[in-house]
N, CA, C and O of each residue as an XYZ file, in Angstrom:
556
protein
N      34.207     27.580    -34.479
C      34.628     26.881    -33.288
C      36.083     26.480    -33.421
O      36.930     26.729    -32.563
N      36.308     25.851    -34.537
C      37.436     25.140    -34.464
C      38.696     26.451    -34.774
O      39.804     26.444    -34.238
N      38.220     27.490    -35.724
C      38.541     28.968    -35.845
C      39.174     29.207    -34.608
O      40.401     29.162    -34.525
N      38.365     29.490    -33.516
C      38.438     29.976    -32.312
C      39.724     29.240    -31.704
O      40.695     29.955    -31.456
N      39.809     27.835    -31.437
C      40.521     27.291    -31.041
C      42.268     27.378    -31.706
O      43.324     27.390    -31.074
N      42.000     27.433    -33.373
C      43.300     27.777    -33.261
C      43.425     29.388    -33.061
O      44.575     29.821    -33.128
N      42.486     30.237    -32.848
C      43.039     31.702    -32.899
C      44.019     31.365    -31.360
O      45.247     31.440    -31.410
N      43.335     31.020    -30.129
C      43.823     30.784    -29.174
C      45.462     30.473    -28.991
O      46.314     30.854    -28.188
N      45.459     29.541    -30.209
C      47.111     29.042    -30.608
C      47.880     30.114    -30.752
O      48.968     30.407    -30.255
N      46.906     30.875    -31.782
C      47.614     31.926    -32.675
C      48.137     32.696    -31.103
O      49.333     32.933    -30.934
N      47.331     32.961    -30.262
C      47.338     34.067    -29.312
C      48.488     33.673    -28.371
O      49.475     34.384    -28.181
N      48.215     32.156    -27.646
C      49.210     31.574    -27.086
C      50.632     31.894    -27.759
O      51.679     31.706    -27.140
N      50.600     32.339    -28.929
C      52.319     32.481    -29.370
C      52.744     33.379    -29.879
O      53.657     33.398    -30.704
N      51.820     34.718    -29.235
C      52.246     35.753    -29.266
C      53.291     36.510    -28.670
O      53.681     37.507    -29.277
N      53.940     36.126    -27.307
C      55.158     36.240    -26.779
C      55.973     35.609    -26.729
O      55.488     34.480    -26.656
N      56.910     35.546    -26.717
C      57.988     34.585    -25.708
C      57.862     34.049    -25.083
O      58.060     32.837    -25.158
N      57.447     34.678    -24.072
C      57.331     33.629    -22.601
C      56.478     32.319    -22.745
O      56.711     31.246    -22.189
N      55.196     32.684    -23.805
C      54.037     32.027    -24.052
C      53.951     30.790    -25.171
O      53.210     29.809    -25.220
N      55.008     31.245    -26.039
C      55.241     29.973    -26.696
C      55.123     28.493    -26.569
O      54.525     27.786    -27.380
N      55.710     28.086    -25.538
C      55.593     26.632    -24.911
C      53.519     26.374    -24.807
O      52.920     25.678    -25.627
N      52.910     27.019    -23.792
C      51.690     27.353    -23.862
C      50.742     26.763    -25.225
O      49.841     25.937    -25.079
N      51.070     27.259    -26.338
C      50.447     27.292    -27.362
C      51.006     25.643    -27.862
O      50.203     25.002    -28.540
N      51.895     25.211    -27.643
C      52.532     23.876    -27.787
C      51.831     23.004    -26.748
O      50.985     22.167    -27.064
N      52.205     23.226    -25.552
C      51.568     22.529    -24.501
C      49.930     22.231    -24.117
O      49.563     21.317    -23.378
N      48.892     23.365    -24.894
C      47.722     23.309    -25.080
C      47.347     22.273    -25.963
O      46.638     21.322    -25.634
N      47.874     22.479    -27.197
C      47.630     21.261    -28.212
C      48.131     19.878    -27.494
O      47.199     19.087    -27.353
N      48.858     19.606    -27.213
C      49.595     17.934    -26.568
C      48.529     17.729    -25.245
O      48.364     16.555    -24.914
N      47.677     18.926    -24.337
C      46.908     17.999    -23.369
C      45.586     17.951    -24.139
O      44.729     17.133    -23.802
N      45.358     18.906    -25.293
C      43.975     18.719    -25.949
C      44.034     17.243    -26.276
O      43.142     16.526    -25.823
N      45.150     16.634    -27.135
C      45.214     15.555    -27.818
C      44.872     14.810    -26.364
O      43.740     14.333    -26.281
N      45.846     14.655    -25.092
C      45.614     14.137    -24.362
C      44.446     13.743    -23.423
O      44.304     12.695    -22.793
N      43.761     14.674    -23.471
C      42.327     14.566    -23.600
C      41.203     14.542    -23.895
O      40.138     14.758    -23.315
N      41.650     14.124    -25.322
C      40.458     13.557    -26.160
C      40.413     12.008    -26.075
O      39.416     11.371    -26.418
N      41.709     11.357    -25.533
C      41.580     10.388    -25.666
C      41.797      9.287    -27.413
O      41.243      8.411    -28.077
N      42.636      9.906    -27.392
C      42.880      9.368    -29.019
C      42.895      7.710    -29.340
O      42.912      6.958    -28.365
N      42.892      7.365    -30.157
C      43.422      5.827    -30.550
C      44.669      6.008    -30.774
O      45.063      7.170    -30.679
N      45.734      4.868    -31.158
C      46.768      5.083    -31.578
C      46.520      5.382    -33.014
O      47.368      6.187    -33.399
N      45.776      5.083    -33.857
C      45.851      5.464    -35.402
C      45.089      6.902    -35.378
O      44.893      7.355    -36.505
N      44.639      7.679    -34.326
C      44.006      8.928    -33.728
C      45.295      9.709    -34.125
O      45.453     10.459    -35.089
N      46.225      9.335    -33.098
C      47.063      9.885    -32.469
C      48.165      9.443    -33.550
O      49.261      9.797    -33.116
N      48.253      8.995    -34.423
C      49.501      9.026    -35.446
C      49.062     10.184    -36.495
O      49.858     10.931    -37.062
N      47.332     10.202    -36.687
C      46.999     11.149    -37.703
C      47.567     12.200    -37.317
O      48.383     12.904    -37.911
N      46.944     12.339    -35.900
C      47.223     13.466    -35.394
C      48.542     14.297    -35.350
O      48.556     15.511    -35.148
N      49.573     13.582    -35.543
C      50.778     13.916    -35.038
C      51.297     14.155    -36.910
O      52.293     14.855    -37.093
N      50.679     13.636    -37.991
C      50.964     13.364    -39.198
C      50.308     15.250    -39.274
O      50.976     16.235    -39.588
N      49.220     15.216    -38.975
C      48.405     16.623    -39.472
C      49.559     17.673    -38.898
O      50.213     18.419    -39.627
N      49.674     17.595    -37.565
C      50.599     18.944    -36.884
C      52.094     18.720    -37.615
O      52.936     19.609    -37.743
N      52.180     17.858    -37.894
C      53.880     17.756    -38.473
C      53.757     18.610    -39.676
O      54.217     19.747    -39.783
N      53.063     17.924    -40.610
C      52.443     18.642    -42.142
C      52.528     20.200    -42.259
O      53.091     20.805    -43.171
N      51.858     20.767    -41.159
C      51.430     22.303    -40.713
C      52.746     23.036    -40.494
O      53.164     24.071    -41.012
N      53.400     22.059    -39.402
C      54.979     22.934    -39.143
C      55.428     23.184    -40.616
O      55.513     24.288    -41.153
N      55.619     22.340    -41.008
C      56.763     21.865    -42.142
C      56.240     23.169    -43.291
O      56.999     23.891    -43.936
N      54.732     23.193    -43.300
C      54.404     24.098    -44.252
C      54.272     25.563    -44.278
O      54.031     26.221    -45.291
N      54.539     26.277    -42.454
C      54.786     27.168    -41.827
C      55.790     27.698    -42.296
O      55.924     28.662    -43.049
N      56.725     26.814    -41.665
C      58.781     27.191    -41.320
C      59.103     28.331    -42.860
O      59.752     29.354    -42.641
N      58.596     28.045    -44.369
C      59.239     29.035    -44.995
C      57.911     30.232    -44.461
O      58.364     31.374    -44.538
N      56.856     30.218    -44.103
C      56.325     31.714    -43.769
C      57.120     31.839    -42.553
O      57.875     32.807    -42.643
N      57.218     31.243    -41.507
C      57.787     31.925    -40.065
C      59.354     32.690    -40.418
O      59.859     33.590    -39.747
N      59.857     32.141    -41.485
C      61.024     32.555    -42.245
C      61.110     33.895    -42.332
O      61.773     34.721    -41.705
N      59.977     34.014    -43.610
C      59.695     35.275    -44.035
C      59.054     36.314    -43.194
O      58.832     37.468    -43.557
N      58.736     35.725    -41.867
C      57.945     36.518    -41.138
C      58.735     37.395    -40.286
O      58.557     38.563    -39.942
N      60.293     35.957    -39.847
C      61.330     36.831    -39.050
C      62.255     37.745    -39.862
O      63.152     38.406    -39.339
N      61.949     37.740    -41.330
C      63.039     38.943    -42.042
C      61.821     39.932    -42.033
O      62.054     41.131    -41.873
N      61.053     39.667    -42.131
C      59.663     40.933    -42.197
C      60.159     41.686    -40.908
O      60.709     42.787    -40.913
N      59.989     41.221    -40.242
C      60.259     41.821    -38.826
C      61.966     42.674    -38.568
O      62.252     43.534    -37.735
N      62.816     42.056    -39.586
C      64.276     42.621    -39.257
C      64.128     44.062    -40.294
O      64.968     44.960    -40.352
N      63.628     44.038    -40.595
C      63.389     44.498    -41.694
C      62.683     45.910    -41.260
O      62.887     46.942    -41.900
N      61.888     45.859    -40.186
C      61.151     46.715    -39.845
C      61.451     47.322    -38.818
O      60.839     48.307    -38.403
N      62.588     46.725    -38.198
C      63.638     47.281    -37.156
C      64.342     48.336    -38.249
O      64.369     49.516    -37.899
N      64.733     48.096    -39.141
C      65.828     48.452    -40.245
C      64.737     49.913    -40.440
O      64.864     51.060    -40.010
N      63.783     49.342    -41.181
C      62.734     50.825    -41.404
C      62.639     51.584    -40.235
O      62.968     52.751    -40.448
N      62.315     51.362    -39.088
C      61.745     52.175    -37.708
C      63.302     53.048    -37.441
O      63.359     54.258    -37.220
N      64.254     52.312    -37.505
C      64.826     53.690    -36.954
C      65.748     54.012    -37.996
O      66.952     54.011    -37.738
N      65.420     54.229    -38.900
C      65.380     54.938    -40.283
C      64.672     56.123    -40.186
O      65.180     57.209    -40.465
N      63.216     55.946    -39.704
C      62.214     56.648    -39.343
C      61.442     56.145    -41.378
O      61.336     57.089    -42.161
N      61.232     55.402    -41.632
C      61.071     55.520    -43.244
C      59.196     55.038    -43.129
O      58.592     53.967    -43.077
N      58.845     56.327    -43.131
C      57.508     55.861    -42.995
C      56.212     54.848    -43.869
O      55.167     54.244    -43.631
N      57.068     55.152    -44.906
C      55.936     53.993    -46.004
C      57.078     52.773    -45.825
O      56.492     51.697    -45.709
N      58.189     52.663    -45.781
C      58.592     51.126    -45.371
C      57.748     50.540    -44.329
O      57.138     49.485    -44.509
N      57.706     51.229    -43.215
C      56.767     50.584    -42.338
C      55.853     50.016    -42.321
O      55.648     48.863    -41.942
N      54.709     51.303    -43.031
C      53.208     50.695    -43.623
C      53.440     49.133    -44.803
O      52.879     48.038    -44.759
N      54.239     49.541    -45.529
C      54.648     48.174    -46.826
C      54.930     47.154    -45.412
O      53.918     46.520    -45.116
N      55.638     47.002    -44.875
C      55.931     46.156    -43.782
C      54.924     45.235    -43.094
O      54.595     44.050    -43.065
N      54.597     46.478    -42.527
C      52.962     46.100    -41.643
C      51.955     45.275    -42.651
O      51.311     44.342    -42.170
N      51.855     45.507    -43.623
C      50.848     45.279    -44.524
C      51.485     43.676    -44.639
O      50.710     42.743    -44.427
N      52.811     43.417    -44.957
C      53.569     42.340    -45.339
C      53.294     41.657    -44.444
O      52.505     40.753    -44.720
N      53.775     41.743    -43.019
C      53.704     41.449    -41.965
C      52.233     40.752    -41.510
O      52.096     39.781    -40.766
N      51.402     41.367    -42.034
C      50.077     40.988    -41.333
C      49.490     39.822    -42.189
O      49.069     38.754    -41.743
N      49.548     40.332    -43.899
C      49.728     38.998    -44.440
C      50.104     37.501    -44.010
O      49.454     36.490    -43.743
N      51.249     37.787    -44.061
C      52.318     36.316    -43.366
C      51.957     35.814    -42.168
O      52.189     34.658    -41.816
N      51.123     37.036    -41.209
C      50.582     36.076    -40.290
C      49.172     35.654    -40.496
O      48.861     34.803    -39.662
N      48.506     35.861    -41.065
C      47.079     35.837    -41.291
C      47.386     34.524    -42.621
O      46.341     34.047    -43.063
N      48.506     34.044    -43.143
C      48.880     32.733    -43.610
C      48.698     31.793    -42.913
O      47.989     30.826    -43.192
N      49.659     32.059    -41.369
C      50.342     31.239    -40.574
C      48.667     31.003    -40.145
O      48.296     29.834    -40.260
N      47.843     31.788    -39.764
C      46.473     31.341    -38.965
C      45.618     29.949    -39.956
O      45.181     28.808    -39.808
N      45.772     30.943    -40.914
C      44.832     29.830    -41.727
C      46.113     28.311    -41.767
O      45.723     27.218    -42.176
N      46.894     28.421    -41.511
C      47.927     27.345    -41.861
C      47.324     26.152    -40.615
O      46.945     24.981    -40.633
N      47.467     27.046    -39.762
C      46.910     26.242    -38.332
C      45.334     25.744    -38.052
O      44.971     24.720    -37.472
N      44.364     27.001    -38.766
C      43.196     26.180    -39.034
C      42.807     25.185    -39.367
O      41.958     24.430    -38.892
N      43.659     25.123    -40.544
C      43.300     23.607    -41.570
C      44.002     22.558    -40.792
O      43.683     21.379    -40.945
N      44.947     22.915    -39.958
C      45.435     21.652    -39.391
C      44.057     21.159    -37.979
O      43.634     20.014    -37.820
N      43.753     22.033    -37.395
C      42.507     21.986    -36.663
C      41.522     21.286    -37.542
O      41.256     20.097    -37.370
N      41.021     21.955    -38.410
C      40.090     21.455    -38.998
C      40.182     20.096    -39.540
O      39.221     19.421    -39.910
N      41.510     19.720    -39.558
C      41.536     18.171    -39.852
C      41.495     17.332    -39.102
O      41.061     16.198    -39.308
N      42.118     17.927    -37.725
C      41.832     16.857    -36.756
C      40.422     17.016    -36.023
O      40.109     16.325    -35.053
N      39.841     17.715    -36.423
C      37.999     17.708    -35.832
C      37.586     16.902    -36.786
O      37.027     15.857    -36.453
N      37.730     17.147    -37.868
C      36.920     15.647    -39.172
C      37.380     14.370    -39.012
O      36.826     13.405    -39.539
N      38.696     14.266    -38.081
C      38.648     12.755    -38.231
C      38.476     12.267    -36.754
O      38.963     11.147    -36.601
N      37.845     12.868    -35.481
C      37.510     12.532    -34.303
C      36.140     11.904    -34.464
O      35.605     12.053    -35.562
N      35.343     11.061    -33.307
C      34.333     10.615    -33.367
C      33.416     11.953    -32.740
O      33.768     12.930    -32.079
N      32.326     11.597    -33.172
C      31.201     12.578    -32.676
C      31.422     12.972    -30.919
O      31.315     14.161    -30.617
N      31.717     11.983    -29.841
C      31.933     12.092    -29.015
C      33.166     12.749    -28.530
O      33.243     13.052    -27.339
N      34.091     12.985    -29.308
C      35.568     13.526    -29.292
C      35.599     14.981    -29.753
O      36.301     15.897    -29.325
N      34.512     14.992    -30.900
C      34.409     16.431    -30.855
C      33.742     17.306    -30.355
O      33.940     18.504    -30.556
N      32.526     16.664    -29.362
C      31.887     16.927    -28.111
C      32.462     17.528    -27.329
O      32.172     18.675    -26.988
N      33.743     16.609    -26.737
C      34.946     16.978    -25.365
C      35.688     17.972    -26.349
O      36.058     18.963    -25.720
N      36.009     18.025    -27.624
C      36.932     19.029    -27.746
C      36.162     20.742    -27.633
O      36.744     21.744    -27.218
N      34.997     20.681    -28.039
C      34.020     21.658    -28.108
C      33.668     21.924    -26.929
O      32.729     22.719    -26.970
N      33.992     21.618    -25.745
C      33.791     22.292    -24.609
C      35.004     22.652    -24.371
O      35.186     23.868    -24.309
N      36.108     21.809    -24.179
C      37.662     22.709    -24.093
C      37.784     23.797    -25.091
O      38.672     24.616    -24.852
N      37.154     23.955    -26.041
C      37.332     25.138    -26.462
C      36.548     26.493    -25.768
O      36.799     27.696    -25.699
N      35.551     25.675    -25.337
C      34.605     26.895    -24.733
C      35.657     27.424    -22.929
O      35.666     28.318    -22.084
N      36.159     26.500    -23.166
C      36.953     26.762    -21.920
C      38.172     27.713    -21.886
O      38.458     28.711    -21.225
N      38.880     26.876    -23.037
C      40.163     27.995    -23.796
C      39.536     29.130    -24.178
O      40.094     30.113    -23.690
N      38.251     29.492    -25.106
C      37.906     31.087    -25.230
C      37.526     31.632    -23.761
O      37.403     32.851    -23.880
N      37.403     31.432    -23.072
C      36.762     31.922    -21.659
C      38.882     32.063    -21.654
O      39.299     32.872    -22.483
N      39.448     31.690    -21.216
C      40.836     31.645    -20.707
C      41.368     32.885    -21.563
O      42.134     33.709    -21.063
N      40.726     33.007    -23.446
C      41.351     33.723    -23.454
C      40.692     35.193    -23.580
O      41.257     36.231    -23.922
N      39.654     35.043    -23.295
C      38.966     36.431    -23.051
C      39.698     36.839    -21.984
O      40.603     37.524    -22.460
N      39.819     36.792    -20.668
C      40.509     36.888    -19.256
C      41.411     37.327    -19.480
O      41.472     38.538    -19.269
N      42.647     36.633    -20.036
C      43.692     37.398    -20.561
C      43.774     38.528    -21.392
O      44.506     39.444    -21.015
N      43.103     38.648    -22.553
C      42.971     39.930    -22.773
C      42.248     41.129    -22.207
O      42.463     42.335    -22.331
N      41.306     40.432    -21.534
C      40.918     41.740    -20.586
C      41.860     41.983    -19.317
O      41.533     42.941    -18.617
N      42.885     41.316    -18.956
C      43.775     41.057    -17.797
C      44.907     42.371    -18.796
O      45.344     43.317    -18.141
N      45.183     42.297    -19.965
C      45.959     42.589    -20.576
C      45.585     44.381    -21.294
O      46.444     45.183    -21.661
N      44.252     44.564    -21.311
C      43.987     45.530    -21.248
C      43.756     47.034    -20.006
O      43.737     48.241    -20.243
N      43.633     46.391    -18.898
C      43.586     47.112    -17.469
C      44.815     48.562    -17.933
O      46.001     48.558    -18.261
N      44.309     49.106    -17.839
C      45.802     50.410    -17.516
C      45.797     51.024    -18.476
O      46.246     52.170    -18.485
N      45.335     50.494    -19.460
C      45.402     51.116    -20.869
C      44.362     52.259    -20.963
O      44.241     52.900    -22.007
């Protein structure tokens, strides 16, 4: 469940455009759970923690990526694959990076908080099934 919810994140910040999205989802979740203020300081303590422990993978993630510009029109075909492989790593970090930050703020909500969050999630996977099937058409 809580998996799900950050994959959603993960998904939300898969473009550009969508970035804000994946930011803005988390700040009305918080907002509607209804936090305490010592809720809502954890809360803000857990997502801070997560950035902070990201920024050197998102690092390594944007030279992974220059990197693979550099290989592609090279045409250098096992750079790529080494790449990809690198690449998928570093993000499959960044997921679990964001899980555990999820997963911390579901252990310290009340039973009733993780009630309301467990249906916004059922709501966000419905949102993001849609989109990917919105995103598959044509293909």
């Amino acid at each position: 469940m809580v998996a799900a919810l950050a994959a959603g994140a993960v998904i939300a910040q898969t473009g550009t455009g969508k970035l804000a999205l994946g930011a803005g989802l988390r700040q009305r979740i918080i907002k509607n759970l209804n936090l305490s203020a010592d809720q809502k300081t954890q809360a803000k303590a857990i997502f801070q923690a997560a950035k902070q422990a990201g920024a050197p993978i998102r690092t390594q993630l944007q030279a992974n990526r220059q990197a693979m510009v550099a290989a592609i029109k090279a045409g250098d075909a096992a750079q790529i694959q080494s790449l990809a492989t690198a690449g998928g790593a570093l993000q499959g970090q960044l997921m679990a990076n964001r899980a555990s930050a999820m997963a911390k703020l579901y252990a310290m909500l009340t039973p009733d908080q993780q009630t309301k969050l467990d249906q916004m999630q059922a709501k966000i996977q419905q949102l993001v099934q849609q989109l990917r099937g919105d995103g598959q058409t044509g293909n």
